[in-house]
Backbone of each chain as nested JSON, in Angstrom:
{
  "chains": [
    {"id": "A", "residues": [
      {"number": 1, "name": "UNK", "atoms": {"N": [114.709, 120.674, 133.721], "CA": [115.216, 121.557, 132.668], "C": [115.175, 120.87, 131.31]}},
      {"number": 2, "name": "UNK", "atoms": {"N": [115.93, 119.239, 131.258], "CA": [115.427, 118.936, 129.887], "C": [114.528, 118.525, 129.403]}},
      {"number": 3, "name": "UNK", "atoms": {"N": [113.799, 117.836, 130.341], "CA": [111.936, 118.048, 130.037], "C": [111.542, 119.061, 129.348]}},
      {"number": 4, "name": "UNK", "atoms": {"N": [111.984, 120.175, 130.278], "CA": [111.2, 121.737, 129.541], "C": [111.318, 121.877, 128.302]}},
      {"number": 5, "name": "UNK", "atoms": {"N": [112.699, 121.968, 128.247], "CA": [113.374, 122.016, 126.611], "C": [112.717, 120.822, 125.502]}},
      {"number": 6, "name": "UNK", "atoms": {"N": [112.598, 119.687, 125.897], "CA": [111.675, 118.986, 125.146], "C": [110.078, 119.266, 124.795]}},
      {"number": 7, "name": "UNK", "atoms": {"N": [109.8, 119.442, 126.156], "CA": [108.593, 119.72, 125.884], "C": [108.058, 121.035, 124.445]}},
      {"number": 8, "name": "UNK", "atoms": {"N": [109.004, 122.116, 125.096], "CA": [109.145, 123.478, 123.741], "C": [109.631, 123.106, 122.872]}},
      {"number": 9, "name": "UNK", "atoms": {"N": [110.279, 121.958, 122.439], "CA": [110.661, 121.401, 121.037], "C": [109.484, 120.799, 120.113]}},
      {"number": 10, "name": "UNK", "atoms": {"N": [108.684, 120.026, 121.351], "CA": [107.502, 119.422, 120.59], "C": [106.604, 120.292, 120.515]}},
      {"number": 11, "name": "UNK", "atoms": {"N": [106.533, 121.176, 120.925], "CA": [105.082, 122.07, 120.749], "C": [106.045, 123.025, 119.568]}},
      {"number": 12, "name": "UNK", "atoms": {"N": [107.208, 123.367, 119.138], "CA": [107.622, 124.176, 118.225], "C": [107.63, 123.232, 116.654]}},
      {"number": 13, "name": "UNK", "atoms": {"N": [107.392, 121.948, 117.03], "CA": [107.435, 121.327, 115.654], "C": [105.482, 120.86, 115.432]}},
      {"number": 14, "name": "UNK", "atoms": {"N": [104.933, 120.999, 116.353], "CA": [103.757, 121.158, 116.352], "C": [102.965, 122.326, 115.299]}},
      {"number": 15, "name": "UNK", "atoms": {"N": [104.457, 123.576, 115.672], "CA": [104.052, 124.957, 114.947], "C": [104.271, 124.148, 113.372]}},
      {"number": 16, "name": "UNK", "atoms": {"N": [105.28, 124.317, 113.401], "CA": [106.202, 123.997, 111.631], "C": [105.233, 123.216, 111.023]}},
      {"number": 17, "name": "UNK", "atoms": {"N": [104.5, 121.749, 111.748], "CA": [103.546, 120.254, 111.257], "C": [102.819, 121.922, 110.573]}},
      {"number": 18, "name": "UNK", "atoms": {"N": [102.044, 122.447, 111.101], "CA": [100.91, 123.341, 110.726], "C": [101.004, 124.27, 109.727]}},
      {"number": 19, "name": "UNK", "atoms": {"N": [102.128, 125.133, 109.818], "CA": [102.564, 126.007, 108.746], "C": [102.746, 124.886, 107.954]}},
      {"number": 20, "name": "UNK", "atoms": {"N": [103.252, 124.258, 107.715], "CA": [103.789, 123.969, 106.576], "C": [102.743, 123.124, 105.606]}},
      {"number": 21, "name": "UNK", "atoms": {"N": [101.604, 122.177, 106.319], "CA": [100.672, 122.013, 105.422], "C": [99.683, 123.174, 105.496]}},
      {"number": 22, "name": "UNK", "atoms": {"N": [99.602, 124.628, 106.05], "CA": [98.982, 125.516, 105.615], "C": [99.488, 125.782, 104.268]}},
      {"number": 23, "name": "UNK", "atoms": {"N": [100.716, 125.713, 104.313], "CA": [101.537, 125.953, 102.722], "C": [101.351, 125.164, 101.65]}},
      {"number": 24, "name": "UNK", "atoms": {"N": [101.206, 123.983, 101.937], "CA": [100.653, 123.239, 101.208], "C": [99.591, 123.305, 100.573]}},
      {"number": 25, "name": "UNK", "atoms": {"N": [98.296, 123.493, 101.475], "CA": [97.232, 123.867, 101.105], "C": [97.055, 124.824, 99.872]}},
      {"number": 26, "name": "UNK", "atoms": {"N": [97.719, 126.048, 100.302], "CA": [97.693, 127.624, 100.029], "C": [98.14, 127.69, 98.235]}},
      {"number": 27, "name": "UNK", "atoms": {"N": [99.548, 126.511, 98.106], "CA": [100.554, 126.311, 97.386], "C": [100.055, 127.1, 95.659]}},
      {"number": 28, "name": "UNK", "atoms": {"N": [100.825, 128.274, 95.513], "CA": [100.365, 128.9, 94.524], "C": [101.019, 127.575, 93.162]}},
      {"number": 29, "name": "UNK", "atoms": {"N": [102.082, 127.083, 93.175], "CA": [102.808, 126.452, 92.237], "C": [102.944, 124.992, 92.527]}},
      {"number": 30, "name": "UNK", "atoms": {"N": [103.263, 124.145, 91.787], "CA": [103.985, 122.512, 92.724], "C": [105.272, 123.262, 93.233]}},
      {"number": 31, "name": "UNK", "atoms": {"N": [106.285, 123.978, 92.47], "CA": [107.298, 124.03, 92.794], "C": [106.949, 124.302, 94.843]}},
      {"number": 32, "name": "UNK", "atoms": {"N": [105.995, 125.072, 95.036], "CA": [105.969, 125.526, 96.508], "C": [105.548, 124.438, 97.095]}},
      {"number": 33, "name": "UNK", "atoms": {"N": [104.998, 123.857, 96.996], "CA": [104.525, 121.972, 97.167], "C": [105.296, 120.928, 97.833]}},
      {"number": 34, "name": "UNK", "atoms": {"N": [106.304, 121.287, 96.658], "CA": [107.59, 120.703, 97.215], "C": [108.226, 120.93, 97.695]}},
      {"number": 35, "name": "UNK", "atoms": {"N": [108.771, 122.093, 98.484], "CA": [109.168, 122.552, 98.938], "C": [109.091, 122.617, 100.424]}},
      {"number": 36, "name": "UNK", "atoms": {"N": [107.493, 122.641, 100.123], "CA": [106.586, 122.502, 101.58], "C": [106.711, 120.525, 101.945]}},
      {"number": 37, "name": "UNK", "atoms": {"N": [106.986, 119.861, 101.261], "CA": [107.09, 118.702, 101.36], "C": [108.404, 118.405, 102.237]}},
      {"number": 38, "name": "UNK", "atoms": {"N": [109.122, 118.588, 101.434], "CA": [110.829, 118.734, 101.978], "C": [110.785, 119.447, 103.996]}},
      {"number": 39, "name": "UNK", "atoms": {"N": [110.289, 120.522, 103.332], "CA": [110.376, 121.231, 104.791], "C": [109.845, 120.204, 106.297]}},
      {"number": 40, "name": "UNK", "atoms": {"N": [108.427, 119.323, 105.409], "CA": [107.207, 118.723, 106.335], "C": [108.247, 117.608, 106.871]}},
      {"number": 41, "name": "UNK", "atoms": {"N": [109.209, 116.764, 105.836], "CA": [110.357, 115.662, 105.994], "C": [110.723, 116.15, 107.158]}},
      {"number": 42, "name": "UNK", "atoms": {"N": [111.467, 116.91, 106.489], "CA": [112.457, 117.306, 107.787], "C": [112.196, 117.595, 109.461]}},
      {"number": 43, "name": "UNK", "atoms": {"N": [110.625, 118.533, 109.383], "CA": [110.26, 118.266, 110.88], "C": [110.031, 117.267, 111.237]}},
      {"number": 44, "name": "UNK", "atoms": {"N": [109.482, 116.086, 110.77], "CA": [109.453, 114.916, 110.653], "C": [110.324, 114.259, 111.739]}},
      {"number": 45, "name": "UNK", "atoms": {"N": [111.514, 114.196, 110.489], "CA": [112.803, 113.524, 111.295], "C": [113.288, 114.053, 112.186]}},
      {"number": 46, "name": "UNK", "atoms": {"N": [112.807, 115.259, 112.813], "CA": [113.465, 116.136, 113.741], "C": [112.358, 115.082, 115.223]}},
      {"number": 47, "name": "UNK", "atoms": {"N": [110.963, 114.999, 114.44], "CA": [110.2, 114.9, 115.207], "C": [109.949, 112.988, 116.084]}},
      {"number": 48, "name": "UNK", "atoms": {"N": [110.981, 112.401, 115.01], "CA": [111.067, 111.12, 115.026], "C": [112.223, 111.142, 116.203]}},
      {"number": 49, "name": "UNK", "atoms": {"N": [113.49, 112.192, 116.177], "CA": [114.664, 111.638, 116.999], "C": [114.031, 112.27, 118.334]}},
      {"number": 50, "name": "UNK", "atoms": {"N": [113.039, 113.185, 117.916], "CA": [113.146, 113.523, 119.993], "C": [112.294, 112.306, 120.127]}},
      {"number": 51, "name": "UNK", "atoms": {"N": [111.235, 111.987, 119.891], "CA": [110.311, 110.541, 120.589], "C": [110.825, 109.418, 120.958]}},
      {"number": 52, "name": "UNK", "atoms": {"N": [112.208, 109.585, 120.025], "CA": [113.411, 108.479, 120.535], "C": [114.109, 108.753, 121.214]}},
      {"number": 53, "name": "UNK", "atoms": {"N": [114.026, 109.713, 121.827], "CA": [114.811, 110.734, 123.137], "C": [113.859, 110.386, 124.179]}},
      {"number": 54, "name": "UNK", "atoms": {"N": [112.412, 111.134, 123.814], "CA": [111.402, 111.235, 125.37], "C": [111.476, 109.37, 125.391]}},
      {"number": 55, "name": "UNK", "atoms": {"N": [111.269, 108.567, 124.646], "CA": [110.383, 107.375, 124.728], "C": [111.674, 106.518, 125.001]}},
      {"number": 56, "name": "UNK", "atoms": {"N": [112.958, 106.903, 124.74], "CA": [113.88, 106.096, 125.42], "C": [114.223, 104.779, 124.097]}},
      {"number": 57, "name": "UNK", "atoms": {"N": [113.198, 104.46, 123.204], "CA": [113.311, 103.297, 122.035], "C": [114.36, 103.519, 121.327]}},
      {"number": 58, "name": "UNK", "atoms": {"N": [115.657, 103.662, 121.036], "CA": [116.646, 104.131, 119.97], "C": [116.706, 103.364, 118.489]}},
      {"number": 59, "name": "UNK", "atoms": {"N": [115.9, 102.868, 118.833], "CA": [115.614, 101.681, 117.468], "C": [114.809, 102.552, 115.904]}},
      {"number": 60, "name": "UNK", "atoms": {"N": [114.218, 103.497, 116.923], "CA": [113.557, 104.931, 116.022], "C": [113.944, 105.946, 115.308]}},
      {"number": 61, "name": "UNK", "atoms": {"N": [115.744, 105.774, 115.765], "CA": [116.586, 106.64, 115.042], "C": [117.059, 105.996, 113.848]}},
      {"number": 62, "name": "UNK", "atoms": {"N": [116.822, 104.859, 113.755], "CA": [117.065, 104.039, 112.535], "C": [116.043, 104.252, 111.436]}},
      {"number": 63, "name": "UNK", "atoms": {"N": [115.235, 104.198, 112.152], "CA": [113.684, 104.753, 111.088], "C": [113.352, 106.191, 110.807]}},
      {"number": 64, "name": "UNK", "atoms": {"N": [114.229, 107.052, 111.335], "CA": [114.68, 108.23, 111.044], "C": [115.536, 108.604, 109.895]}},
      {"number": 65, "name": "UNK", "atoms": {"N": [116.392, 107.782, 109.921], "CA": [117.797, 107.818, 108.791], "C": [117.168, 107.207, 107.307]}},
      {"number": 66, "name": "UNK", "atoms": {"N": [116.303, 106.073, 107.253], "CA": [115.681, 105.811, 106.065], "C": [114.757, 105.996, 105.57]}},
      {"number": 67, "name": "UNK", "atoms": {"N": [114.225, 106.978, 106.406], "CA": [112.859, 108.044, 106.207], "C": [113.855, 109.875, 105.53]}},
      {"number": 68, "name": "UNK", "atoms": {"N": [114.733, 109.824, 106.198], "CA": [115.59, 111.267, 105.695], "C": [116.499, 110.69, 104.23]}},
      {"number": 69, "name": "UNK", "atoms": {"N": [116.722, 109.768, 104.394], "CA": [117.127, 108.771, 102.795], "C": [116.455, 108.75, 101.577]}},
      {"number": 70, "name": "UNK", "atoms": {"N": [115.202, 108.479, 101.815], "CA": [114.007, 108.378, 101.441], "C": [113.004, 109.766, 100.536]}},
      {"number": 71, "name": "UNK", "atoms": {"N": [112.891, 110.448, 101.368], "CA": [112.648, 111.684, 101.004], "C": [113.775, 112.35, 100.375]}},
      {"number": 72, "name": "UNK", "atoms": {"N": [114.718, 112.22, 100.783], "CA": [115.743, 113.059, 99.748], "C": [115.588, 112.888, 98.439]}},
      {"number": 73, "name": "UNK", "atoms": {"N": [115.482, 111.164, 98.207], "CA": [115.225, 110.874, 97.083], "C": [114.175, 110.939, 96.067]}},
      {"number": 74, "name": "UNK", "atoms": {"N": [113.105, 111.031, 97.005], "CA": [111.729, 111.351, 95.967], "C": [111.525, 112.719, 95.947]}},
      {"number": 75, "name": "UNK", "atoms": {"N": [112.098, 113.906, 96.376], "CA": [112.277, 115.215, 96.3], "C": [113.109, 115.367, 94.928]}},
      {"number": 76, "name": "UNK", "atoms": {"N": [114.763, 114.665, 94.992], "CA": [115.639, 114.409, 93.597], "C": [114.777, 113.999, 92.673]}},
      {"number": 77, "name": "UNK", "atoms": {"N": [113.842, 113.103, 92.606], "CA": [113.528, 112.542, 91.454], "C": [112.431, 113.73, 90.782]}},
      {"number": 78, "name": "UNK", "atoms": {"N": [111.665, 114.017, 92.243], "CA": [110.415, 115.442, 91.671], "C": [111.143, 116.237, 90.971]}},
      {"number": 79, "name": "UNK", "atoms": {"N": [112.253, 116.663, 91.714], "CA": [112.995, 117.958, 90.498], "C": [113.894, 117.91, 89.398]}},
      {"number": 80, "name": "UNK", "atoms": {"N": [114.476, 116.557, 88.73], "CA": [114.49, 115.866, 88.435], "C": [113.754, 115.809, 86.902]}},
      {"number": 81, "name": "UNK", "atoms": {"N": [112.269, 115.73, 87.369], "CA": [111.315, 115.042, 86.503], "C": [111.061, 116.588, 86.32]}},
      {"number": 82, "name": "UNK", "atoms": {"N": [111.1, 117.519, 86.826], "CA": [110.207, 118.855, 86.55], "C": [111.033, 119.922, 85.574]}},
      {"number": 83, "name": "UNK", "atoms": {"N": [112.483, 119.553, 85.791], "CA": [113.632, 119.908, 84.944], "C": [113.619, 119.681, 83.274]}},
      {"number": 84, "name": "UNK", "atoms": {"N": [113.706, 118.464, 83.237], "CA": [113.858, 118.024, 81.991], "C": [113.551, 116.555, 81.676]}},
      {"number": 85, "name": "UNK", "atoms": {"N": [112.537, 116.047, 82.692], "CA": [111.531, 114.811, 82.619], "C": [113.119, 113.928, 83.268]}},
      {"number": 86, "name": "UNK", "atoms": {"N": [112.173, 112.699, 83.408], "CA": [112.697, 111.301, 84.306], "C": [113.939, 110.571, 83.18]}}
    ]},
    {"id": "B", "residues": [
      {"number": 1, "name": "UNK", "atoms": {"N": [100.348, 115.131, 125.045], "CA": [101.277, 115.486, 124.129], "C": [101.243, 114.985, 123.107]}},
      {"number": 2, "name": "UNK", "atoms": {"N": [101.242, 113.5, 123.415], "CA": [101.744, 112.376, 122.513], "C": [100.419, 112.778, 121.727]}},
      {"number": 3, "name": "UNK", "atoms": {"N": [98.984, 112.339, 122.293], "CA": [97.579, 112.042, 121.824], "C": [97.426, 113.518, 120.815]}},
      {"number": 4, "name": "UNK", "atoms": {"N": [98.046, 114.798, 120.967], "CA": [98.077, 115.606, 120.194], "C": [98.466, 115.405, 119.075]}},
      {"number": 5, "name": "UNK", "atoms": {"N": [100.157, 115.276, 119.145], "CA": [100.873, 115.143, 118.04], "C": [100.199, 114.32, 116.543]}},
      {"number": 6, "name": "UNK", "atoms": {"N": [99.593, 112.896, 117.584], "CA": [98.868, 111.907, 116.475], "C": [97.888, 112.815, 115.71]}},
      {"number": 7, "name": "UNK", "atoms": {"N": [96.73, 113.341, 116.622], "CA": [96.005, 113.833, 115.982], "C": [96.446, 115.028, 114.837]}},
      {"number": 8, "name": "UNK", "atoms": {"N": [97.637, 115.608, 115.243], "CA": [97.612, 116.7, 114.285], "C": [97.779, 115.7, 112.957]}},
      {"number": 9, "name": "UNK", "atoms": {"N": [99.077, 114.175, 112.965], "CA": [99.857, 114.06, 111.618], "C": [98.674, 113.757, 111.338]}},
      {"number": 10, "name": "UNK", "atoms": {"N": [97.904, 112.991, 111.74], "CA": [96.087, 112.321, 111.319], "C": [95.545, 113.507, 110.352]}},
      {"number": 11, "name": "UNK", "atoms": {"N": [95.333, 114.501, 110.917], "CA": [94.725, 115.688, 110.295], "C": [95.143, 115.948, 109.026]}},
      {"number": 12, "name": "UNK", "atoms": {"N": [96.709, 116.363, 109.011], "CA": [97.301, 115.857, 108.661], "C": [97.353, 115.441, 106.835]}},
      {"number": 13, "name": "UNK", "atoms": {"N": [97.267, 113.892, 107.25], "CA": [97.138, 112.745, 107.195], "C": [95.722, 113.22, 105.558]}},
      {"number": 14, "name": "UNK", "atoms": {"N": [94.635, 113.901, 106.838], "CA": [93.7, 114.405, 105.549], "C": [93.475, 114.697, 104.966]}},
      {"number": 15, "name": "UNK", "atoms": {"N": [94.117, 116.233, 105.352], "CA": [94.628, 117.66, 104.285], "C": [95.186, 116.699, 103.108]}},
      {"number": 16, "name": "UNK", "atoms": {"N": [96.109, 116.237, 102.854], "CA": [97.059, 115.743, 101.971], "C": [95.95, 114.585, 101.198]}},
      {"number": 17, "name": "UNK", "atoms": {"N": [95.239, 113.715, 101.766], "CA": [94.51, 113.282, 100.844], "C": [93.473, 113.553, 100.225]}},
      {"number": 18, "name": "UNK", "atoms": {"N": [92.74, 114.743, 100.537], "CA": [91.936, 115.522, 100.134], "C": [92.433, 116.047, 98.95]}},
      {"number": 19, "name": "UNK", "atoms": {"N": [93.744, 117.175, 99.191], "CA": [94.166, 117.492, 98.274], "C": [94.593, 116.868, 96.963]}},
      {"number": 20, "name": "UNK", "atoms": {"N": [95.063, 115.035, 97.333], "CA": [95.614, 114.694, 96.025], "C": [94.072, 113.969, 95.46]}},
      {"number": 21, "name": "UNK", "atoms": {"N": [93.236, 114.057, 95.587], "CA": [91.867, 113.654, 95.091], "C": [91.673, 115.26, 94.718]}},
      {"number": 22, "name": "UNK", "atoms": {"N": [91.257, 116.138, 94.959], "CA": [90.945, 117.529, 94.404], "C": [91.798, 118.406, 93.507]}},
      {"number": 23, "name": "UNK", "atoms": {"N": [93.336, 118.274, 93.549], "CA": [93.996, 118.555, 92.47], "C": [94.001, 118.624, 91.011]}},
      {"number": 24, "name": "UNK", "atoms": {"N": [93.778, 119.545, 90.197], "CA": [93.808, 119.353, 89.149], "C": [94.952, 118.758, 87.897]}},
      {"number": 25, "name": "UNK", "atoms": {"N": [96.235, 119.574, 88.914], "CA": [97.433, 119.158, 88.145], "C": [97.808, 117.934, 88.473]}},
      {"number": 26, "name": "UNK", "atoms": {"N": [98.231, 117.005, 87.802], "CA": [98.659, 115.673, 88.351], "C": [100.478, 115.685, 88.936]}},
      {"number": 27, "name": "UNK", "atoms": {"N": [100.83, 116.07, 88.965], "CA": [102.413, 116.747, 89.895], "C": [101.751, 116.777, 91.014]}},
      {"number": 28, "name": "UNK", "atoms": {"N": [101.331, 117.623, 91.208], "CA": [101.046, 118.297, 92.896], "C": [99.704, 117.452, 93.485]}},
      {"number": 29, "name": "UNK", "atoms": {"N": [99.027, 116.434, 93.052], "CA": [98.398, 115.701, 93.392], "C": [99.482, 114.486, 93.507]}},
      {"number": 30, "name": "UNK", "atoms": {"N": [100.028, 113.971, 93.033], "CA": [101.623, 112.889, 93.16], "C": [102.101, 112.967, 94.609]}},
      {"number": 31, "name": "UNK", "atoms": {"N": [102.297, 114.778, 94.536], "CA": [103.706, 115.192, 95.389], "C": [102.28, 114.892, 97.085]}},
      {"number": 32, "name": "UNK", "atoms": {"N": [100.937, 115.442, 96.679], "CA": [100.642, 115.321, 98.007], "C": [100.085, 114.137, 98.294]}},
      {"number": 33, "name": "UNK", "atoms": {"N": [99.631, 113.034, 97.445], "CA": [99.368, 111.647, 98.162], "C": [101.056, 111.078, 98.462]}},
      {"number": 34, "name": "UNK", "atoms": {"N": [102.243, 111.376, 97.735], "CA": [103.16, 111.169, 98.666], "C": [103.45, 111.529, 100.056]}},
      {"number": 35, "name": "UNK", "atoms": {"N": [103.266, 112.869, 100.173], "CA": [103.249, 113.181, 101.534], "C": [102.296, 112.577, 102.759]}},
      {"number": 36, "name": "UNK", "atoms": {"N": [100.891, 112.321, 101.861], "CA": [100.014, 111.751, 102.769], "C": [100.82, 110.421, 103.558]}},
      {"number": 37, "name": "UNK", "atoms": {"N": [101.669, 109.607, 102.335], "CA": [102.383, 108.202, 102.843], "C": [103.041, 108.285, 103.763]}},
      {"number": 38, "name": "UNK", "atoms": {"N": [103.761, 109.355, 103.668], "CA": [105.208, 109.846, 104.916], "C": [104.34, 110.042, 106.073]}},
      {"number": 39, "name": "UNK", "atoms": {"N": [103.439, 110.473, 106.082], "CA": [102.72, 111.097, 107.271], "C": [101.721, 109.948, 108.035]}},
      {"number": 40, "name": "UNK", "atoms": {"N": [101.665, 108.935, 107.182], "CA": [101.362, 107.678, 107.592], "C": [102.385, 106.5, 108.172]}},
      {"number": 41, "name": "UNK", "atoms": {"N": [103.574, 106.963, 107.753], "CA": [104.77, 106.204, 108.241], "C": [104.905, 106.998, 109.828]}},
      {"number": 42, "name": "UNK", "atoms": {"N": [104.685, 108.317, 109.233], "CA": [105.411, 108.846, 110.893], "C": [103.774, 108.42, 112.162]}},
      {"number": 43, "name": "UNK", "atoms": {"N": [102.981, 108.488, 111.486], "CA": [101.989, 107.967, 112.375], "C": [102.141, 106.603, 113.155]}},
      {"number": 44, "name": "UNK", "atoms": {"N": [102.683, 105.333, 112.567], "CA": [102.864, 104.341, 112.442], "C": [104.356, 104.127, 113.596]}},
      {"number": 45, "name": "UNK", "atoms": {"N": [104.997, 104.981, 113.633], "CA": [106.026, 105.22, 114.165], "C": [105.802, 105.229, 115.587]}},
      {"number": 46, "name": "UNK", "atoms": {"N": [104.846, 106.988, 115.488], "CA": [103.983, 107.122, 116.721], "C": [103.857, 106.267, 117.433]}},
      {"number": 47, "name": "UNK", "atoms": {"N": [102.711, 105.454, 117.058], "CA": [102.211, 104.132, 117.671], "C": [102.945, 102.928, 118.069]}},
      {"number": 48, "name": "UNK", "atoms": {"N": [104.221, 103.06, 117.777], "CA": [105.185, 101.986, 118.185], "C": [105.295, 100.968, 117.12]}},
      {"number": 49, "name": "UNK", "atoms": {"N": [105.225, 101.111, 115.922], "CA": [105.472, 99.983, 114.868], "C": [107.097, 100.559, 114.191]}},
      {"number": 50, "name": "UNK", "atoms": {"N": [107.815, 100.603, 114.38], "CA": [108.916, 100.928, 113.347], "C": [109.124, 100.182, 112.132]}},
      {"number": 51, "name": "UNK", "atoms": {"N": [108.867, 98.996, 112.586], "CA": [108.961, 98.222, 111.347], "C": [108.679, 98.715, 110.342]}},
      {"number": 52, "name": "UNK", "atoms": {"N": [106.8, 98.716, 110.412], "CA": [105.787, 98.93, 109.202], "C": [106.366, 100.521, 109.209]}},
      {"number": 53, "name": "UNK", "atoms": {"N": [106.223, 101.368, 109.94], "CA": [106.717, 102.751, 109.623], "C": [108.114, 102.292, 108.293]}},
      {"number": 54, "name": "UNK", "atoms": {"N": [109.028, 101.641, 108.509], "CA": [110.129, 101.489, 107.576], "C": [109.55, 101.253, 106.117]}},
      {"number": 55, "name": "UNK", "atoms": {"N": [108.743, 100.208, 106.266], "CA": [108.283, 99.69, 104.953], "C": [107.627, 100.73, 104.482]}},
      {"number": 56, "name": "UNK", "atoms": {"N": [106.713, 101.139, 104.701], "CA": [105.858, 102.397, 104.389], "C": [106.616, 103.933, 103.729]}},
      {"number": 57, "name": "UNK", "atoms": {"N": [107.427, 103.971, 104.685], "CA": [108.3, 104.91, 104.276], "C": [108.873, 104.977, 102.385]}},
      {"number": 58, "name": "UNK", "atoms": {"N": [109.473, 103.334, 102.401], "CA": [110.029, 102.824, 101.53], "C": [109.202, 102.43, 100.269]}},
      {"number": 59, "name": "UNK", "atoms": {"N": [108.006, 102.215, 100.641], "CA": [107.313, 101.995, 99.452], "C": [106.374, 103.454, 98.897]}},
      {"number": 60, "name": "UNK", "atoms": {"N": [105.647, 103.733, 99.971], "CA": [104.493, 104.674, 99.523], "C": [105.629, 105.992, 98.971]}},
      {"number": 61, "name": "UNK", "atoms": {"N": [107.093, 106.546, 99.708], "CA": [107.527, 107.843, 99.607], "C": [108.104, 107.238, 98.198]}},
      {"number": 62, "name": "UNK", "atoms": {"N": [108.666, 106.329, 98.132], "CA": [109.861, 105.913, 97.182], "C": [109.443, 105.4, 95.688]}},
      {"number": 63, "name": "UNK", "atoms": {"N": [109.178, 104.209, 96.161], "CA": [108.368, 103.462, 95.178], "C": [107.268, 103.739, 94.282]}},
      {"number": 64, "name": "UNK", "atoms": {"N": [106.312, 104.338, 94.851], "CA": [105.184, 104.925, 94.603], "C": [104.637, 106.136, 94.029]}},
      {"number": 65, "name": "UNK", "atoms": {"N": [106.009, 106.571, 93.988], "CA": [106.069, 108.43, 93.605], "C": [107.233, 107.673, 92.309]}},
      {"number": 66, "name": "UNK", "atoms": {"N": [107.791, 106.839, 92.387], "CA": [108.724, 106.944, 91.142], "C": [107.859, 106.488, 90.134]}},
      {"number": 67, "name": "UNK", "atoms": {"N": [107.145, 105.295, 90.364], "CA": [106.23, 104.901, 89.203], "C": [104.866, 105.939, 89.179]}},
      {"number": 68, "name": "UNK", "atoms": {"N": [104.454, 106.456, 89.678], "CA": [103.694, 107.667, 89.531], "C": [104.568, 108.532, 88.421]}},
      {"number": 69, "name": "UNK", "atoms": {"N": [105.873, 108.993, 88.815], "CA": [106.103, 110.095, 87.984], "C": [106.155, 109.19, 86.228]}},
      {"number": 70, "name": "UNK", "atoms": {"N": [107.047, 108.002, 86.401], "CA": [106.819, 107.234, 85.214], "C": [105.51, 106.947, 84.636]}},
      {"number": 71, "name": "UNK", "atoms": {"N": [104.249, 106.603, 84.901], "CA": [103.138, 106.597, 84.197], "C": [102.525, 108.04, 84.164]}},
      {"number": 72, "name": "UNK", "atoms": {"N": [103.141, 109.213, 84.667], "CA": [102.371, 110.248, 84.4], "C": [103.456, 111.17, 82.589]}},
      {"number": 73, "name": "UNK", "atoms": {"N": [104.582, 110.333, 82.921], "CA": [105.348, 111.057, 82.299], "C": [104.905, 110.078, 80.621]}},
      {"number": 74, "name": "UNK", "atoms": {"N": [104.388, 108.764, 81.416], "CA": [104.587, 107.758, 79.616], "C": [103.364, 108.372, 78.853]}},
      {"number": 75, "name": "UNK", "atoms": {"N": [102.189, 108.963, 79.79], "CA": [101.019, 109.036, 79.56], "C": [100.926, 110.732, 78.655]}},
      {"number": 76, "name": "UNK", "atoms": {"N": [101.99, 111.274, 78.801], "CA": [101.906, 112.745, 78.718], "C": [100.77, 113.863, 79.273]}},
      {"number": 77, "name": "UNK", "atoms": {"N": [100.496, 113.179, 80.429], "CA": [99.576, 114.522, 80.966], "C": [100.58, 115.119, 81.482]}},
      {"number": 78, "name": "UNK", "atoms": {"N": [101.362, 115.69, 81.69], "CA": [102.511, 116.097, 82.59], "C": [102.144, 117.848, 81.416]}},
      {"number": 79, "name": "UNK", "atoms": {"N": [102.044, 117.849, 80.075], "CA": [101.771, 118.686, 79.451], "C": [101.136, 119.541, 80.263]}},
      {"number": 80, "name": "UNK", "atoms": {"N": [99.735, 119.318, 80.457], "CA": [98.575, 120.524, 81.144], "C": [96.75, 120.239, 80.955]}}
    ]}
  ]
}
């Protein structure tokens, strides 16, 4: 059963990896860019804690937390800079 | 599963550097060779390096996008 459920987690962030640099691609504005960036983070880190789930390494959830740190911050600084400059 | 996943961030990986070489605006060429970095950290991850995934993370998302926005901003192309 939690196999299963893993397994449909990774093939559902498989979906999101795709949409979301379709969006990227597509991106009428930066503002959608970024947006699509933020979104890509986040499956990301979603996609970092299950591999540290299936793969058993917990050392990966650490590299999760300063990767979601990380991006927060260069997202702040993009909007930020797009507001009323750096 | 696993051999998927790689290949997609890889792909990935391309889209995003394609795009920040073909971009005209320099923002959204920034924002996507940043992303290309992240997507190289999580690759890196993949493969069992956390370490270098950390550093990577830290330099290419962080570092690299701040002085980007600073020489794009000293330079004034940010105009159009």
């Amino acid at each position: 059963m939690a196999e299963t459920m893993l397994e449909m987690a990774i093939v559902l962030i498989l979906f999101a990896i795709l949409f979301g640099v379709i969006r990227l691609v597509l991106g009428k504005t930066v503002v959608d860019r970024v947006v699509a960036i933020d979104m890509l983070t986040v499956t990301s880190i979603a996609l970092i804690a299950l591999y540290a789930q299936v793969s058993g390494r917990f050392v990966f959830i650490d590299v999760a937390l300063v990767y979601g740190l990380l991006s927060f911050l260069s997202v702040l600084a993009i909007a930020r800079f797009m507001e009323r400059g750096l | 599963m696993l051999e998927l996943l790689v290949a997609l961030v890889c792909a990935s990986i391309l889209v995003s550097g394609v795009l920040a070489v073909c971009l005209k605006n320099l923002m959204a060429a920034m924002v996507s060779s940043g992303l290309a970095s992240l997507f190289a950290a999580l690759v890196f991850l993949l493969l069992a390096a956390p370490d270098v995934a950390m550093a990577e993370a830290a330099i290419g998302s962080g570092l690299a996008t701040f002085i980007f926005l600073y020489a794009i901003r000293k330079t004034g192309y940010d105009k159009g």
